[in-house]
ROSE-4610 file (N, C-alpha, C; in Angstrom, 1 decimal, always signed):
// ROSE-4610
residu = [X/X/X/X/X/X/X/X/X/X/X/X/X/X/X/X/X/X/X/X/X/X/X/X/X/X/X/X/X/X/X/X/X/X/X/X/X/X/X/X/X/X/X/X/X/X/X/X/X/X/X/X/X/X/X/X/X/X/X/X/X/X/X/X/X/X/X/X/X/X/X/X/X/X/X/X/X/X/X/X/X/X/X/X/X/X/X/X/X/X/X/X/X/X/X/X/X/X/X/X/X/X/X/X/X/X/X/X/X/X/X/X/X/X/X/X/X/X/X/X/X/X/X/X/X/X/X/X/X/X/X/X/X/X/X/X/X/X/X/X/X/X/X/X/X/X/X/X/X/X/X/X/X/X/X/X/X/X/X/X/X/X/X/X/X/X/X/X/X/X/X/X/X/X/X/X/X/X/X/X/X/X/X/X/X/X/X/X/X/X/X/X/X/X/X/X/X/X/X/X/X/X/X/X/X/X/X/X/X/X/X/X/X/X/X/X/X/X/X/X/X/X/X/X/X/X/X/X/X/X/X/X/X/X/X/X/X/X/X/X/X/X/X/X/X/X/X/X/X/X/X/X/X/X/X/X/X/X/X/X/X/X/X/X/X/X/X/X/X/X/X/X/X/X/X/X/X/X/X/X/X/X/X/X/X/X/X/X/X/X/X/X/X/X/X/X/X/X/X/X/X/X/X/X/X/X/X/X/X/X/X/X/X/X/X/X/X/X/X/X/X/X/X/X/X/X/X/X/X/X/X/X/X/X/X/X/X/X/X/X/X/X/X/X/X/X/X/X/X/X/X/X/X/X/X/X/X/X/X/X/X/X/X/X/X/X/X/X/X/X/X/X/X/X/X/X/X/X/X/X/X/X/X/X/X/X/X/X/X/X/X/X/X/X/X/X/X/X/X/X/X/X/X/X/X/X/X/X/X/X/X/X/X/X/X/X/X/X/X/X/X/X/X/X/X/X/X/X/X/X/X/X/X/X/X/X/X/X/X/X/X/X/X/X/X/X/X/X/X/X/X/X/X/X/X/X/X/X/X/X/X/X/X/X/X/X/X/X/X/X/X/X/X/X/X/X/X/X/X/X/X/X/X/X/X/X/X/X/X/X/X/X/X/X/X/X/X/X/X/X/X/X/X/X/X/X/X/X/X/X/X/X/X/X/X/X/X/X/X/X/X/X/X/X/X/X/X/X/X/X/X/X/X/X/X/X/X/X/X/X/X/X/X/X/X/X/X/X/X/X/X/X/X/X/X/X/X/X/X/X/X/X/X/X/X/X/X/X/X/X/X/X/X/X/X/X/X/X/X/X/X/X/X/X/X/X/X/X/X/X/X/X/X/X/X/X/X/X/X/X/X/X/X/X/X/X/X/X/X/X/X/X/X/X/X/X/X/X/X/X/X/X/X/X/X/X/X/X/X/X/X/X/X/X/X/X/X/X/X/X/X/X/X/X/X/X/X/X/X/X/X/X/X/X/X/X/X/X/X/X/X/X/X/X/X/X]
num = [1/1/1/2/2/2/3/3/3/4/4/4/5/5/5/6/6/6/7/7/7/8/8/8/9/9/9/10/10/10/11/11/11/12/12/12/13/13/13/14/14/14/15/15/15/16/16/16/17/17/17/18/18/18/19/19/19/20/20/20/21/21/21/22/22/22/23/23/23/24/24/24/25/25/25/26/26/26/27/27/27/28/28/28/29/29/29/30/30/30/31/31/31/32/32/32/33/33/33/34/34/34/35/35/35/36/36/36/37/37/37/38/38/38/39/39/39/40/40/40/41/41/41/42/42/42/43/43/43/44/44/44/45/45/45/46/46/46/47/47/47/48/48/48/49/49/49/50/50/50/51/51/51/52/52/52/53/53/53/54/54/54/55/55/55/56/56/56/57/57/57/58/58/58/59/59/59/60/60/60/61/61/61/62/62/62/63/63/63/64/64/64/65/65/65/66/66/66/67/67/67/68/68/68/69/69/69/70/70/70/71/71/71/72/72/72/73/73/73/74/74/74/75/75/75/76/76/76/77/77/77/78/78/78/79/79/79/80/80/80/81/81/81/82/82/82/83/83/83/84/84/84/85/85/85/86/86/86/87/87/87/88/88/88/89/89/89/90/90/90/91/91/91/92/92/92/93/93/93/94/94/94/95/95/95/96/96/96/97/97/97/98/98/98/99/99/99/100/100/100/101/101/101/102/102/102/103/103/103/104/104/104/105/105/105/106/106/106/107/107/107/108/108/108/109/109/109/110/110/110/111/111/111/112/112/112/113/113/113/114/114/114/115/115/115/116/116/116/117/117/117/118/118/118/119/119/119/120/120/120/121/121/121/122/122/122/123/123/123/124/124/124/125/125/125/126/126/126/127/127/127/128/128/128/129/129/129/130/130/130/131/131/131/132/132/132/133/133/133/134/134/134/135/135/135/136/136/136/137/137/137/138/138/138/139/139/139/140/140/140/141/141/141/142/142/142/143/143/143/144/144/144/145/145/145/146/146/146/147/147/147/148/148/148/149/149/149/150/150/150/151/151/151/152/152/152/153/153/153/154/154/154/155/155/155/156/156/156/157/157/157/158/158/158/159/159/159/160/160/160/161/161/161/162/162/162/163/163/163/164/164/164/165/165/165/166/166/166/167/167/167/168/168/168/169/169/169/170/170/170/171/171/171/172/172/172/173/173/173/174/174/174/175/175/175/176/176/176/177/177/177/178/178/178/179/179/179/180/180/180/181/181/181/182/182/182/183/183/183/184/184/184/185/185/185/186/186/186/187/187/187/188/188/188/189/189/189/190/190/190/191/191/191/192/192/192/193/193/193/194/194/194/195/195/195/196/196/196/197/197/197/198/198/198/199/199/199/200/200/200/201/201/201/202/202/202/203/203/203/204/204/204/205/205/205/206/206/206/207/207/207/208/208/208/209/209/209/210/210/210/211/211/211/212/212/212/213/213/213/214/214/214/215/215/215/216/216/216/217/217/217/218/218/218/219/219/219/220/220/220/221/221/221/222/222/222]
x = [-62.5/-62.9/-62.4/-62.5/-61.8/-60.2/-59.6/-57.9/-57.9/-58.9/-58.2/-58.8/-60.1/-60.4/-58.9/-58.2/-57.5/-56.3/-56.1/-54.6/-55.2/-56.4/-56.7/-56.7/-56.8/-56.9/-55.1/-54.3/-53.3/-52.3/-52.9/-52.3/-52.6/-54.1/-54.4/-53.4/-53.3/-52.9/-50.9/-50.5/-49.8/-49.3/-50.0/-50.2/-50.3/-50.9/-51.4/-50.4/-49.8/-48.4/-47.2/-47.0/-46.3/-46.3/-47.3/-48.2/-48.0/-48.0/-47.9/-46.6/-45.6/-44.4/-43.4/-44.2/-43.5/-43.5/-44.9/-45.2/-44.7/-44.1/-43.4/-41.4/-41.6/-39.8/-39.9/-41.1/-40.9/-41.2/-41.7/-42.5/-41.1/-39.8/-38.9/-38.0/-38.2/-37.4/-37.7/-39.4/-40.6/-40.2/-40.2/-40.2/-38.6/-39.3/-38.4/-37.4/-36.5/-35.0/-35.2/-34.1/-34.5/-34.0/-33.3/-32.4/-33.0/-34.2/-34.9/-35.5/-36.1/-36.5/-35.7/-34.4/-33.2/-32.7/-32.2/-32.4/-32.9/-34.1/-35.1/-35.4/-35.2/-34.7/-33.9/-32.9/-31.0/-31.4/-32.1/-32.2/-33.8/-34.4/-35.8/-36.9/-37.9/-39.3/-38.6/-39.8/-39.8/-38.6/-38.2/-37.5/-37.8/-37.7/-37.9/-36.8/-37.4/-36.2/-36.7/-35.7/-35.7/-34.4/-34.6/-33.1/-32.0/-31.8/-30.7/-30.4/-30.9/-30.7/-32.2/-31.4/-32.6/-32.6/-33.5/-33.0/-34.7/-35.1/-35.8/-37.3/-38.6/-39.7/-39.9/-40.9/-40.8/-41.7/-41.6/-41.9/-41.6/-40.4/-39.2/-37.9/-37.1/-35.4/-34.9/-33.6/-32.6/-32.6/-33.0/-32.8/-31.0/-30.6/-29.7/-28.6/-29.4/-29.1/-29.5/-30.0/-29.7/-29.7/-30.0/-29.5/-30.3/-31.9/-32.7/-33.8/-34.5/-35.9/-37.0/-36.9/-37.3/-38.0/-37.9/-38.1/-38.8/-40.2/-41.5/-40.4/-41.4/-40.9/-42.4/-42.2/-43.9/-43.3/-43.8/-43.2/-43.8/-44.4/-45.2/-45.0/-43.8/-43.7/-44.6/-44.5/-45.2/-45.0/-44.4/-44.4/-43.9/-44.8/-44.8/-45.3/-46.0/-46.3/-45.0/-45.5/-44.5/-44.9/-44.4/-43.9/-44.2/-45.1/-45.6/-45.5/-45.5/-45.8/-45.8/-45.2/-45.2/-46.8/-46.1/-46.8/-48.7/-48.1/-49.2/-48.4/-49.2/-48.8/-49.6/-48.8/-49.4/-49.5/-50.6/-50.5/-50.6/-50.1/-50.3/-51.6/-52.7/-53.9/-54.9/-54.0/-54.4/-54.7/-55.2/-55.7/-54.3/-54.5/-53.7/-54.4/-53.1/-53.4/-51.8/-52.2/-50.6/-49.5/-50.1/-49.5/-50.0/-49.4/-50.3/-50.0/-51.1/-51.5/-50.3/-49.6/-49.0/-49.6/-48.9/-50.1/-49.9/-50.8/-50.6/-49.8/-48.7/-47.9/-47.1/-46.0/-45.4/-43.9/-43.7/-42.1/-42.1/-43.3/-42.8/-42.4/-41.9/-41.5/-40.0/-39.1/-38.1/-37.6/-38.7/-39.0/-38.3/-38.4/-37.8/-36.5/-36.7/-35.3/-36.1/-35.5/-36.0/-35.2/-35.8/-35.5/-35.5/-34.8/-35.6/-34.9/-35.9/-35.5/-35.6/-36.1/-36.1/-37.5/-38.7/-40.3/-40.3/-39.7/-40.0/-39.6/-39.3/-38.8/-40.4/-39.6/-40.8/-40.0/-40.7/-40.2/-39.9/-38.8/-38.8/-38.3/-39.2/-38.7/-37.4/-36.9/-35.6/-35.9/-35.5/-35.6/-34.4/-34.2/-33.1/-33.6/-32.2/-32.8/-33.6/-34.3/-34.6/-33.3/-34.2/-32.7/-31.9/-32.4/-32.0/-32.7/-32.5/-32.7/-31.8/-33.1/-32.6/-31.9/-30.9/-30.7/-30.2/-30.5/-30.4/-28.4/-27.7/-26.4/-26.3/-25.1/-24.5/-24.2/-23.6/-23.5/-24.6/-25.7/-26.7/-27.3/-28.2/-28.8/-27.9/-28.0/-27.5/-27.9/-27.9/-28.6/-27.5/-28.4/-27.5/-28.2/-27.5/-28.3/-29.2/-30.1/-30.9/-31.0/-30.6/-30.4/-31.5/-32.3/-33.3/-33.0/-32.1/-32.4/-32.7/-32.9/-33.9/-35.0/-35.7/-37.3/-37.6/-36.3/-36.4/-36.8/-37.2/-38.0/-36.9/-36.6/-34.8/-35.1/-35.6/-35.4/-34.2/-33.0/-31.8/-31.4/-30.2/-28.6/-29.5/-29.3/-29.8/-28.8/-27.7/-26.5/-27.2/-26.8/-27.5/-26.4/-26.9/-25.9/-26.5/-25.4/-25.4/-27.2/-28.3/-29.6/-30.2/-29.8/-30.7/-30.4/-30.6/-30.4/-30.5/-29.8/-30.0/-29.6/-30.6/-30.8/-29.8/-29.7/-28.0/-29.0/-28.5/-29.0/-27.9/-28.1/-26.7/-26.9/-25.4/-24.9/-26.0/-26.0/-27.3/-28.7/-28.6/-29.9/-29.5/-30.8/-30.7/-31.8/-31.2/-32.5/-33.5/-34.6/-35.8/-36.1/-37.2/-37.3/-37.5/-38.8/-39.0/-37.9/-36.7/-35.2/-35.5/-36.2/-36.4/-36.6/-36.7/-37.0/-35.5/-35.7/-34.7/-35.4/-34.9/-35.1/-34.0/-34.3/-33.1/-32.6/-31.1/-30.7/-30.3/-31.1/-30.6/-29.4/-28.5/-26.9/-26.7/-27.9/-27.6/-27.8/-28.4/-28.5/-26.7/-25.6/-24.5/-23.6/-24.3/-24.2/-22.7/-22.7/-21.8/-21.0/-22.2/-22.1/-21.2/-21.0/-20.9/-21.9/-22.8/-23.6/-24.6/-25.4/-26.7/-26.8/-27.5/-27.3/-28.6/-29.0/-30.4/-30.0/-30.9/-31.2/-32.2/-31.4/-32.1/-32.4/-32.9/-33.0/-31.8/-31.0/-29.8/-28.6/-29.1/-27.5/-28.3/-27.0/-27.2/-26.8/-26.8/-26.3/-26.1/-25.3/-24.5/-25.0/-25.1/-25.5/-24.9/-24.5/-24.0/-25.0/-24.5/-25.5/-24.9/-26.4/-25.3/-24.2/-23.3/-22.3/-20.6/-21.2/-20.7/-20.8/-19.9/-19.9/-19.3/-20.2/-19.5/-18.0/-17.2/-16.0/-15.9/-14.4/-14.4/-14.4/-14.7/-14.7/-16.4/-17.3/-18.7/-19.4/-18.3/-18.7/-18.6/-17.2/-17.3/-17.4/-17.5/-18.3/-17.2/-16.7/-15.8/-16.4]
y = [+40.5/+39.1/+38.2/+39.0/+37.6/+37.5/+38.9/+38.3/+37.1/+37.9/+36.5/+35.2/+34.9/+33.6/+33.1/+33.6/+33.5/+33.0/+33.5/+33.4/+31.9/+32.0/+30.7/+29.3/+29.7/+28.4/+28.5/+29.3/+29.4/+28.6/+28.9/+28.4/+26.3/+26.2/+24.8/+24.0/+24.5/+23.8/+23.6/+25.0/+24.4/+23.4/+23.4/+22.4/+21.0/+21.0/+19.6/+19.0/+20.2/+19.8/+19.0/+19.7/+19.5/+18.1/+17.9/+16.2/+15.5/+15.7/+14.5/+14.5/+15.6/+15.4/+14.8/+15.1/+14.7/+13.1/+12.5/+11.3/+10.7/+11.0/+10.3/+10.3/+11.4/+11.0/+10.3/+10.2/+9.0/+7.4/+7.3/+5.9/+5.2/+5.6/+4.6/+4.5/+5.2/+5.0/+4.0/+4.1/+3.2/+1.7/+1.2/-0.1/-0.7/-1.8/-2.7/-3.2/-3.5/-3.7/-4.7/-5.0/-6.1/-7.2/-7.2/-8.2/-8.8/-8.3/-8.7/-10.0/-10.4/-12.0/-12.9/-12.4/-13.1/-13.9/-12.4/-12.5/-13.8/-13.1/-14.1/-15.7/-15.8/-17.4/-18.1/-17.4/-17.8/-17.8/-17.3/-17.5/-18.0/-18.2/-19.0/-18.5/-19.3/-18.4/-18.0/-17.3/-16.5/-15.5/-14.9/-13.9/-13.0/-12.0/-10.3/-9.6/-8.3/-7.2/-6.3/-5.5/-4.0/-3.2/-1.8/-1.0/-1.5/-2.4/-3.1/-4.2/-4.6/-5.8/-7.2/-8.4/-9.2/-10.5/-10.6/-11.9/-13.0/-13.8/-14.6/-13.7/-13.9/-13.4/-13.7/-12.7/-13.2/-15.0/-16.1/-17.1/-18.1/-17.6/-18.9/-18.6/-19.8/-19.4/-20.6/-20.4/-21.0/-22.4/-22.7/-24.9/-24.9/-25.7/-25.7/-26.8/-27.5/-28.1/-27.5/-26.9/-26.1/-24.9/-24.0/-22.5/-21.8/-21.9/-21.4/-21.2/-20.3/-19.9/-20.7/-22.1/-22.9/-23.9/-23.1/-23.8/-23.3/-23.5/-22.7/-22.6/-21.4/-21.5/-21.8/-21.6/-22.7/-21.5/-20.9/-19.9/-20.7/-21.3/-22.0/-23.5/-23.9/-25.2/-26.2/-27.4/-28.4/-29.8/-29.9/-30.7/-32.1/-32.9/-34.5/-34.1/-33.3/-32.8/-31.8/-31.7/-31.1/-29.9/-29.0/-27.3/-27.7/-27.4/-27.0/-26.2/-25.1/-23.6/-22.8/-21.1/-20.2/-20.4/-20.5/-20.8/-21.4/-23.3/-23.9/-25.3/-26.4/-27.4/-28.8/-29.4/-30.7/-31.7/-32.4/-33.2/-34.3/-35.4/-37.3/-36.9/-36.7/-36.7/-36.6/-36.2/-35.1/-34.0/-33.2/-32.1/-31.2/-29.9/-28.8/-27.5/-26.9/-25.9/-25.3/-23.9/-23.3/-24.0/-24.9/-25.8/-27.4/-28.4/-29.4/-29.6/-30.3/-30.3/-32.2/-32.0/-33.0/-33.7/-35.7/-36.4/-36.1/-36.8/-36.6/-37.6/-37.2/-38.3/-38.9/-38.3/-38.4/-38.4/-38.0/-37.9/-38.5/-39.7/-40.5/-40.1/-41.3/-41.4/-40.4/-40.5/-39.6/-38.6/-37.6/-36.3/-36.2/-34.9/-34.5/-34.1/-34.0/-32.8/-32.0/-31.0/-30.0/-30.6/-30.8/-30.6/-29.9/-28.9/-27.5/-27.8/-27.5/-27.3/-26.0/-26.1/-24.8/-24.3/-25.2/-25.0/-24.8/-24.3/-24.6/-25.5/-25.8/-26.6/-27.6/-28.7/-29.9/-30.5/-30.9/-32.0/-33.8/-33.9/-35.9/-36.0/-37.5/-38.5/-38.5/-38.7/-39.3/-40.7/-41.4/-43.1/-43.8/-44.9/-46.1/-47.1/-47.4/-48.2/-49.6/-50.4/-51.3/-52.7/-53.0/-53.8/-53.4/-52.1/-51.3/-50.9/-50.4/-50.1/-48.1/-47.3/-46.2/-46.2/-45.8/-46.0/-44.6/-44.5/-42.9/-43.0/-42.3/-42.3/-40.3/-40.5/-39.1/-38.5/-39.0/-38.1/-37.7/-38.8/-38.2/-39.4/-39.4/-40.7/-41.3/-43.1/-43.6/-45.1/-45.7/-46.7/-48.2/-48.9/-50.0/-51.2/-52.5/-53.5/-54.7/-54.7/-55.8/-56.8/-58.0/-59.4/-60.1/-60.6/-60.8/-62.7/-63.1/-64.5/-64.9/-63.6/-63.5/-64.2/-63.9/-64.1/-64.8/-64.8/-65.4/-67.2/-67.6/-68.7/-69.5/-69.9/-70.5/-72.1/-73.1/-74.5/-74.8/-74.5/-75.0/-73.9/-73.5/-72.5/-70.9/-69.7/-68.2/-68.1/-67.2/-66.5/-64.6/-64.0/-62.7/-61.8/-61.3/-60.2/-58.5/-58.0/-56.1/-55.3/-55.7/-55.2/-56.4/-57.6/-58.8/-60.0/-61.1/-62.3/-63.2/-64.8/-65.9/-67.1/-68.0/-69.3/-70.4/-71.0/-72.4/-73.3/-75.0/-76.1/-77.0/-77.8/-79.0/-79.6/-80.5/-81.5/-82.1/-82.5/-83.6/-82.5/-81.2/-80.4/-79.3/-78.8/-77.5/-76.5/-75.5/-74.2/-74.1/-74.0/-74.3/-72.5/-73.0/-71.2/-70.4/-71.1/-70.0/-69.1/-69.4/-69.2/-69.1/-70.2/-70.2/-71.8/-72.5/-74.2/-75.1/-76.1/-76.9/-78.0/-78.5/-79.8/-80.4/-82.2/-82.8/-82.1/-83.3/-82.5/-84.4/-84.5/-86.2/-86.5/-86.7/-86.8/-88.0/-88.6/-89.8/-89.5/-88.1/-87.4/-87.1/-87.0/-87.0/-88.4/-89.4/-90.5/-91.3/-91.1/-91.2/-92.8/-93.5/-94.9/-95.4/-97.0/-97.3/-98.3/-99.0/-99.3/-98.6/-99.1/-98.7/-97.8/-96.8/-95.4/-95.5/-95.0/-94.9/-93.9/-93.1/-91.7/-92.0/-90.9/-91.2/-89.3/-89.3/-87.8/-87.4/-86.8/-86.0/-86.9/-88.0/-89.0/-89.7/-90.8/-91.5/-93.1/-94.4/-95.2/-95.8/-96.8/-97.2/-98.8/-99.4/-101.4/-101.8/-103.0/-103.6/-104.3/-105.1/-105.8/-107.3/-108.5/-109.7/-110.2/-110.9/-111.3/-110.7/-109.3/-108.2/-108.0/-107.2/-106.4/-105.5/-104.9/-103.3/-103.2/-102.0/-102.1/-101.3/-101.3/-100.5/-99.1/-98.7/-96.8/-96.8/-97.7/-97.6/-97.4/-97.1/-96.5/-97.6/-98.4/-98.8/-100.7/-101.3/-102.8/-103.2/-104.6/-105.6/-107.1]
z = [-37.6/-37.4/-38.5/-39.7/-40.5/-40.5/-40.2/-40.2/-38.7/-37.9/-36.6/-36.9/-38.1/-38.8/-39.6/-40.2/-41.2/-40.4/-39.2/-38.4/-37.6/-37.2/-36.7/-38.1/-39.0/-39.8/-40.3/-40.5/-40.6/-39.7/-38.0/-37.2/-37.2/-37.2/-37.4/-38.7/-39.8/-40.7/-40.1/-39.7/-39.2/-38.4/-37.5/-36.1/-37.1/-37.7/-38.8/-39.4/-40.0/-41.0/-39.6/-38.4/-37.4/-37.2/-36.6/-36.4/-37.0/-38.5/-39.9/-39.9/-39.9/-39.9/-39.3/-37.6/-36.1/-36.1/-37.1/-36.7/-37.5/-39.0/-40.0/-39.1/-38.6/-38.2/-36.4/-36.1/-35.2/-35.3/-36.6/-36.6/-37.4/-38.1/-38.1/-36.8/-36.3/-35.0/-33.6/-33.7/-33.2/-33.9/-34.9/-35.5/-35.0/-34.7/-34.5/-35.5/-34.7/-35.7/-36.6/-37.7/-38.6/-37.6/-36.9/-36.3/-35.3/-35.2/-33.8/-33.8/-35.0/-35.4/-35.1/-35.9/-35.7/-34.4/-33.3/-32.3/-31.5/-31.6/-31.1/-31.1/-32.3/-33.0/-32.1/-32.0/-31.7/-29.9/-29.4/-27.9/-27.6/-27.8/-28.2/-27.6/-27.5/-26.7/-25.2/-24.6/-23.9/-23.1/-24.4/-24.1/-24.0/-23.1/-23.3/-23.2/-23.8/-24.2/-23.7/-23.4/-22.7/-23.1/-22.5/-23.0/-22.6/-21.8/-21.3/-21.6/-22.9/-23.5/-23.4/-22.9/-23.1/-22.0/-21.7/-20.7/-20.4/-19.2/-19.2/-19.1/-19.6/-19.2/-17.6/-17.0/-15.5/-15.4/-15.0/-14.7/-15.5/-16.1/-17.1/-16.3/-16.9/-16.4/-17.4/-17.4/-18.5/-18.5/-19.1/-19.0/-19.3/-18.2/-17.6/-19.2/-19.7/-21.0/-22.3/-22.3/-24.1/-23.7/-22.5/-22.6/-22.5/-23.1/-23.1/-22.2/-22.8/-21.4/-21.2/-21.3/-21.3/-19.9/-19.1/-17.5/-16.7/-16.7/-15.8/-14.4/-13.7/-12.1/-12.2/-10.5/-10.0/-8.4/-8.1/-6.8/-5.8/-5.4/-4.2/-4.3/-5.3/-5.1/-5.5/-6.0/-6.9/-5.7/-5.0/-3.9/-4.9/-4.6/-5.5/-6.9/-7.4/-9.1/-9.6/-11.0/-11.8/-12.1/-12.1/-13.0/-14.4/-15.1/-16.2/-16.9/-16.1/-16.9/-15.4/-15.9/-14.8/-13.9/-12.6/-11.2/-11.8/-12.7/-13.0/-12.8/-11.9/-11.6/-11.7/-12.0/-12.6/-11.4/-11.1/-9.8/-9.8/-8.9/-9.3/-9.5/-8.9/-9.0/-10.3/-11.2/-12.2/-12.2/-11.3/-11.1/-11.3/-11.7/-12.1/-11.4/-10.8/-9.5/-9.2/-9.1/-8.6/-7.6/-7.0/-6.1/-5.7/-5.3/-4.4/-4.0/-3.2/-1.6/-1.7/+0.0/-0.2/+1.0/+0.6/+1.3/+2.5/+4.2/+5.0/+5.4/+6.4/+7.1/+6.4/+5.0/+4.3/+5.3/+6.4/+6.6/+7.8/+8.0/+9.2/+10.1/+11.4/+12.6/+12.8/+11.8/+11.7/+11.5/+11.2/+10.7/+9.1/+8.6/+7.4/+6.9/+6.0/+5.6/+3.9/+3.9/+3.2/+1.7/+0.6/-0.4/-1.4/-2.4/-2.5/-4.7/-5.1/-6.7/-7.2/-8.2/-8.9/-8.8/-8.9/-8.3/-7.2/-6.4/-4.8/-3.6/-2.9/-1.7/-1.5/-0.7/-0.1/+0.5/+1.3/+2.8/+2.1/+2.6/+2.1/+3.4/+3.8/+4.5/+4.3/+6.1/+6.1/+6.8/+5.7/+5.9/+5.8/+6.3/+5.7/+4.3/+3.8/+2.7/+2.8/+2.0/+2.7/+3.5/+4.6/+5.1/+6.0/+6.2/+7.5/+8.3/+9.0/+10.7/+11.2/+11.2/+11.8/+13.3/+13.4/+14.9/+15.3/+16.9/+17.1/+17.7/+18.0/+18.1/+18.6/+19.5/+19.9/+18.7/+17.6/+16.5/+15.6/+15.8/+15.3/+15.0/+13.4/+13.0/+12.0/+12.2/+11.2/+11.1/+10.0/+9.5/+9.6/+10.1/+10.5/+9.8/+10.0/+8.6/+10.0/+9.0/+9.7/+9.7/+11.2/+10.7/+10.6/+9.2/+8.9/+9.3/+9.8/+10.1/+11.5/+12.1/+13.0/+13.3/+11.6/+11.5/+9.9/+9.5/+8.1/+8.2/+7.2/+7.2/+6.2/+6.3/+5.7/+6.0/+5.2/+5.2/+5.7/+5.3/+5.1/+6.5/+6.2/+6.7/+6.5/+7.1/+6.7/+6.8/+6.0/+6.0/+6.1/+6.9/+6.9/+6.1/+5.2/+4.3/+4.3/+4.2/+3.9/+3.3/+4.1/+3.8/+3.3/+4.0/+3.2/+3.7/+3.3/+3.7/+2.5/+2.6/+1.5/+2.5/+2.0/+2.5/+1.5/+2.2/+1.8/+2.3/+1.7/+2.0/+1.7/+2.4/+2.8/+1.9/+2.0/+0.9/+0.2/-0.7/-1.6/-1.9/-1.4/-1.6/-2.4/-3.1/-3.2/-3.5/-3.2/-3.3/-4.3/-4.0/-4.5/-5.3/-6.0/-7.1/-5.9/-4.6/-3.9/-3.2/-3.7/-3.0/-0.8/-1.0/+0.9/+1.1/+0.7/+0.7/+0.0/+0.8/-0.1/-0.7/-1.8/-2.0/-3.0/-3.2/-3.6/-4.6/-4.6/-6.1/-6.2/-7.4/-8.1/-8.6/-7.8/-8.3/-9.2/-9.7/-10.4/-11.9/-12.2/-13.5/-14.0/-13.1/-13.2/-13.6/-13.3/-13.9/-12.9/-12.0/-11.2/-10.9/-10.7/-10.8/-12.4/-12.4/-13.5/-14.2/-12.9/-14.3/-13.7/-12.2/-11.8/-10.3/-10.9/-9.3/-9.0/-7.6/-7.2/-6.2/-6.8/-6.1/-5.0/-3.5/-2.4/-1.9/-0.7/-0.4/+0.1/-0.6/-0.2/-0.4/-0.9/-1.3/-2.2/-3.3/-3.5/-3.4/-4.1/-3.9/-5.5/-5.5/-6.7/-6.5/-7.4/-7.7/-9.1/-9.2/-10.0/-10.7/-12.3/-12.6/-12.6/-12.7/-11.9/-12.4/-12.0/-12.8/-11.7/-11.2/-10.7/-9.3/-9.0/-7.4/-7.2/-6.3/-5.9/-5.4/-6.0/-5.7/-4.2/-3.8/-2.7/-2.9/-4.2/-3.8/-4.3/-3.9/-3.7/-5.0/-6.2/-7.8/-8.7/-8.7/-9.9/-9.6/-10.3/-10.8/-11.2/-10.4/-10.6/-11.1]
């Protein structure tokens, strides 16, 4: 009984020495490299590393302007809110949620077209610009301009232009701030006459002083 005590405590101490030994020549090979801070630095947050080198953590990707892992995904799409942070979304609303909910009846009479980023895809209206007019065509849809002097309220002349319109006003007038009215323009601030002008609505008239009379080109004083 005591040599098989003696082979048992013989055998433990070995096993012991094994252990403390095994664990000293694996723990430099366990610690990370010096270079790995470095590394790290030079390609920025959210990198990970594996035996095959190093690339984005799952729910980052490379910002397309400095290179780095810098660009939440959002897997279900952010719609009208922003990507924040992996699949965390920021909404007009304020509220923050893996996704938002988008408004109702956002793609009109026209239906959609798919828009898709890097957060996910979302539906946008297909519209014309303002000033236009959808029209349907054999080739498909296309936007045609609107002649707003149809219905435009133009004191003066409507000239209709490329998504718009502008109002003109005849000789002796001119366009008012509300750019839709006319009113005079006092041609006698021009000084036109030679001695005495009198401003009328849309013209004026020229007078002499006595002594005088109007010449024949209606301006000057003989």
């Amino acid at each position: 009984p005591s040599v098989m005590l003696a082979e048992l405590l013989f055998q433990a101490a070995c096993v012991s020495l094994l252990l403390s030994g095994g664990q000293g020549r694996v723990y430099p090979g366990r610690k990370k490299p010096p270079s790995f801070a470095v590394e790290r630095r030079r390609v920025g947050p959210h990198v990970c590393f594996s035996g095959f080198g190093s690339g984005c953590c799952p729910g980052w990707m490379l910002s397309p302007g400095s290179g780095q892992c810098t660009l939440p995904l959002c897997s279900f799409g952010c719609g009208s809110g922003l990507c924040i942070a992996p699949n965390l979304c920021s909404c007009p609303d304020g509220e923050q949620g893996i996704t938002c909910p988008e408004p109702a009846g956002t793609c009109g009479e026209y239906g959609c077209d798919l828009s898709c980023n890097h957060g996910g895809c979302q539906e946008v209206a297909r519209v014309c610009p303002l000033g236009f007019s959808m029209l349907e065509t054999p080739n498909g849809i296309r936007c045609t301009d609107i002649n707003e002097c149809l219905s435009a309220a133009c004191e003066g002349l409507c000239v209709n232009t490329e998504g718009g319109f502008v109002c003109e006003c005849g000789p002796g007038m001119q366009l008012s701030a509300d750019r839709h009215s006319c009113q005079d323009t006092d041609e006698c601030l021009a000084t036109p006459c030679q001695h005495r002008c009198k401003n009328s609505i849309g013209s004026y008239r020229c007078s002499c002083r006595p002594g005088y009379h109007l010449h024949g080109n209606r301006h000057s004083c003989v």
